[in-house]
C-alpha positions, 0 to 999 in steps of 0.5 A: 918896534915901538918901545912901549904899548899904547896900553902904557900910554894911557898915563897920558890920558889923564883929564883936566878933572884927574889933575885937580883931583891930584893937584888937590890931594897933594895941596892937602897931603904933599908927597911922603917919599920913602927912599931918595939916594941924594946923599950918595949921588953927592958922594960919587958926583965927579965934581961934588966928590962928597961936598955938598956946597959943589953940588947946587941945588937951586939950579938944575943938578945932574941927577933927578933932584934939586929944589925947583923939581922938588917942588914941582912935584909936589914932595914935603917931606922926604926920607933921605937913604944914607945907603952905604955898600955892603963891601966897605968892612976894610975901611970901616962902615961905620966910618962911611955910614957917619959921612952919608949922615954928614952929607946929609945934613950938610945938605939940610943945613945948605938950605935952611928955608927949604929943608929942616931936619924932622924926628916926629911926625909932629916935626913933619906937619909942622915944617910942612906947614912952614912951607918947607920940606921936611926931611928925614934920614933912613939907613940903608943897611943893617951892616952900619951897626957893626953887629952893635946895639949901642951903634944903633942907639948913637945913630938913632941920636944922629937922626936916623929914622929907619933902618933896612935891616939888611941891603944886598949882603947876608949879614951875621944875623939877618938874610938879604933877598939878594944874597945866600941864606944862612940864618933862615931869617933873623937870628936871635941877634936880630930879632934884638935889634928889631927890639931894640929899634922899637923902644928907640922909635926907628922903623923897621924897613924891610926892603931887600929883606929874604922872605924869611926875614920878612916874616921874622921880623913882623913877628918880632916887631911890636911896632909897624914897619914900613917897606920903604923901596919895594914894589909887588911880586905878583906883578914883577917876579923879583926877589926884591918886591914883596909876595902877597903873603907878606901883603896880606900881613899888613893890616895886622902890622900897620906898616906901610908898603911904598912902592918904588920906581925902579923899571927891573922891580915894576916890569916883568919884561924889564927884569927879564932882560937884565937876567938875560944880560946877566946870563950873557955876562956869565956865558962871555965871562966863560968864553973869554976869561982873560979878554975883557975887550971881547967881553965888553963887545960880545954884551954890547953887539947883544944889547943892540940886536936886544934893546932893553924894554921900557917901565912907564909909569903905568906899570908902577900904577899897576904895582900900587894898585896890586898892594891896593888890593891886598893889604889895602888902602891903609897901607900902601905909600911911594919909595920913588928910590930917585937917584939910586936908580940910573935907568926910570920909567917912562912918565916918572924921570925925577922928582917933579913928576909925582903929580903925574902918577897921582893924575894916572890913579885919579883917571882909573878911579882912586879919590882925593881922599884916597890919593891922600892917604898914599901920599903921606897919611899912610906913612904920618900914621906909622911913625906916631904908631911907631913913637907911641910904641916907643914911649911904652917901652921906654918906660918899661925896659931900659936899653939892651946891652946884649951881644951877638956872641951872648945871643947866637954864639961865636961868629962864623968868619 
């Protein structure tokens, strides 16, 4: 059996016209990538263990970026997740979340006439312009903030630039998509913090967000948001792609939808396997519960009769025209989520291969100016939305100083 259709090859169709058409738009608007987990691929790296300087990238790492893929793919600028786990509280996250930033900007530092740290989206042209990638850092998990505005201020300072409100953890005042509901969206708490990240000019990101949450969020935003790793429900029926009705709240927003790589969020037959394997694991778990070599063998004689299929980059294709179609043009981008993800679509296996996924929507018939607009103007258009919107409320209102007690009352252990 065959493991993709000829219908998924289609991406290799793509003429030499589609490739200049690419190539031209991504001369003009390099590559805005929403979501790249670098930072923690250094971090658990059995040689690197968290030191960026034994991590190289002017040569060929062992993940899916280092420079010379880079720049083959044509990316200029890069938010960079400084993602910490959900499960850190004995050891502290702000602790951990401070070492992602390091690692970060020790990277940045490592290779100054490659990167540069960007606040603005003026700073962004502007490195871009220089001939270097303009790098940026995104937060991936409200749970840094330890429940603290004035945290979020001091990691606003250190360059944070956006900020997913939750990752796969419910939090004191913020449901996940991948965790219990207990809060039915955000608390009063949260909707602060929203605040809050509005006046300092730090996107909202509401990848991994509930539904509710979701919609709470662009109720209380004043600024655009940005989905900065998440793909389209309709297509693939997951709880972490975005539903049509939160799309079709986009144009009313502003913000920005970059649809991410991840095969189990942009194929149906991808994340329907996983949910068979996690089945088996629960069934397995039953039958052998102090037996974890005959669990290990039950899954692995089962995922040999029952190999997982594979996404290609047609699928994700499909998933950006799907956000094309209902919230629009305007506002749709690319979250790759390269080095988070261990498993990658067919046609898109590091970050040298956006050009490609450009050829595949020149071929089905998107122009340059619309290959632009996904590429990075979509994305420079939210942050000066987003910094105009801060400027008026920094001349408006000073900092909050509220507490999660003070807006919601005594926590719950």
């Amino acid at each position: 059996m065959l493991p993709f259709s000829t219908r998924d090859m289609a991406a290799q169709e793509a003429s030499d016209s589609d490739r200049r058409t690419a190539s031209s738009a991504l001369q003009a608007s390099p590559v805005f990538d929403g979501h790249n987990d670098l930072p923690w691929e250094i971090r658990n790296d059995t040689i690197a263990r968290k030191d960026p300087t034994r991590y190289d990238l002017r040569t060929r790492s062992r993940g899916h970026t280092d420079i010379a893929r880079l720049r083959a793919g044509r990316v200029g600028a890069q938010f960079w997740s400084v993602y910490i786990p959900g499960d850190f509280r004995d050891s502290g996250y702000a602790r951990v979340q401070l070492e992602q930033i390091d690692i970060a900007r020790r990277v940045i530092q490592l290779y100054p006439d490659v990167f540069e740290l960007a606040l603005t989206a003026d700073d962004v042209l502007r490195i871009q312009r220089s001939g270097k990638i303009a790098s940026l850092l995104g937060m991936e998990g409200g749970h840094a903030i330890e429940n603290s505005l004035g945290a979020l201020r001091t990691f606003r300072e250190l360059g944070a630039a956006y900020m997913t409100l939750t990752h796969n953890v419910t939090l004191d005042w913020v449901d996940s998509g991948m965790d219990s509901v207990r809060h039915n969206g955000l608390t009063a708490f949260g909707r602060e913090v929203v605040r809050g990240m509005n006046r300092l000019g730090m996107l909202v990101d509401l990848s991994h967000t509930s539904d509710a949450t979701m919609s709470d969020a662009l109720d209380a935003t004043a600024a655009p948001v940005i989905f900065s790793h998440s793909s389209a429900r309709a297509l693939t029926n997951v709880a972490r792609n975005v539903p049509d009705s939160i799309l079709r709240r986009m144009p009313s927003n502003g913000g920005v939808v970059m649809v991410t790589f991840v095969p189990g969020f942009v194929s149906q037959e991808v994340a329907d396997h996983s949910r068979r394997v996690n089945a088996l694991r629960r069934e397995l778990l039953a039958r052998f519960p102090g037996d974890s070599a005959a669990r290990v063998r039950g899954e692995a004689e089962w995922v040999a009769a029952n190999p997982s299929p594979r996404a290609t980059l047609n699928h994700v294709a499909d998933h950006i025209e799907h956000v094309r179609r209902v919230a629009g043009i305007e506002y749709v981008g690319i979250g790759g989520d390269f080095d988070g993800i261990t498993t990658v679509p067919i046609g898109l296996e590091d970050v040298s291969t956006y050009p490609a996924l450009f050829a595949e929507l020149a071929r089905r018939g998107w122009t340059e100016r619309e290959l632009r607009m996904l590429a990075s103007e979509n994305v420079l258009r939210v942050m000066r939305a987003a910094e105009v919107v801060a400027a008026r409320l920094q001349w408006e209102r000073g900092p909050s100083y509220r507490t999660i007690e003070e807006l919601d009352g005594p926590l719950t252990p």
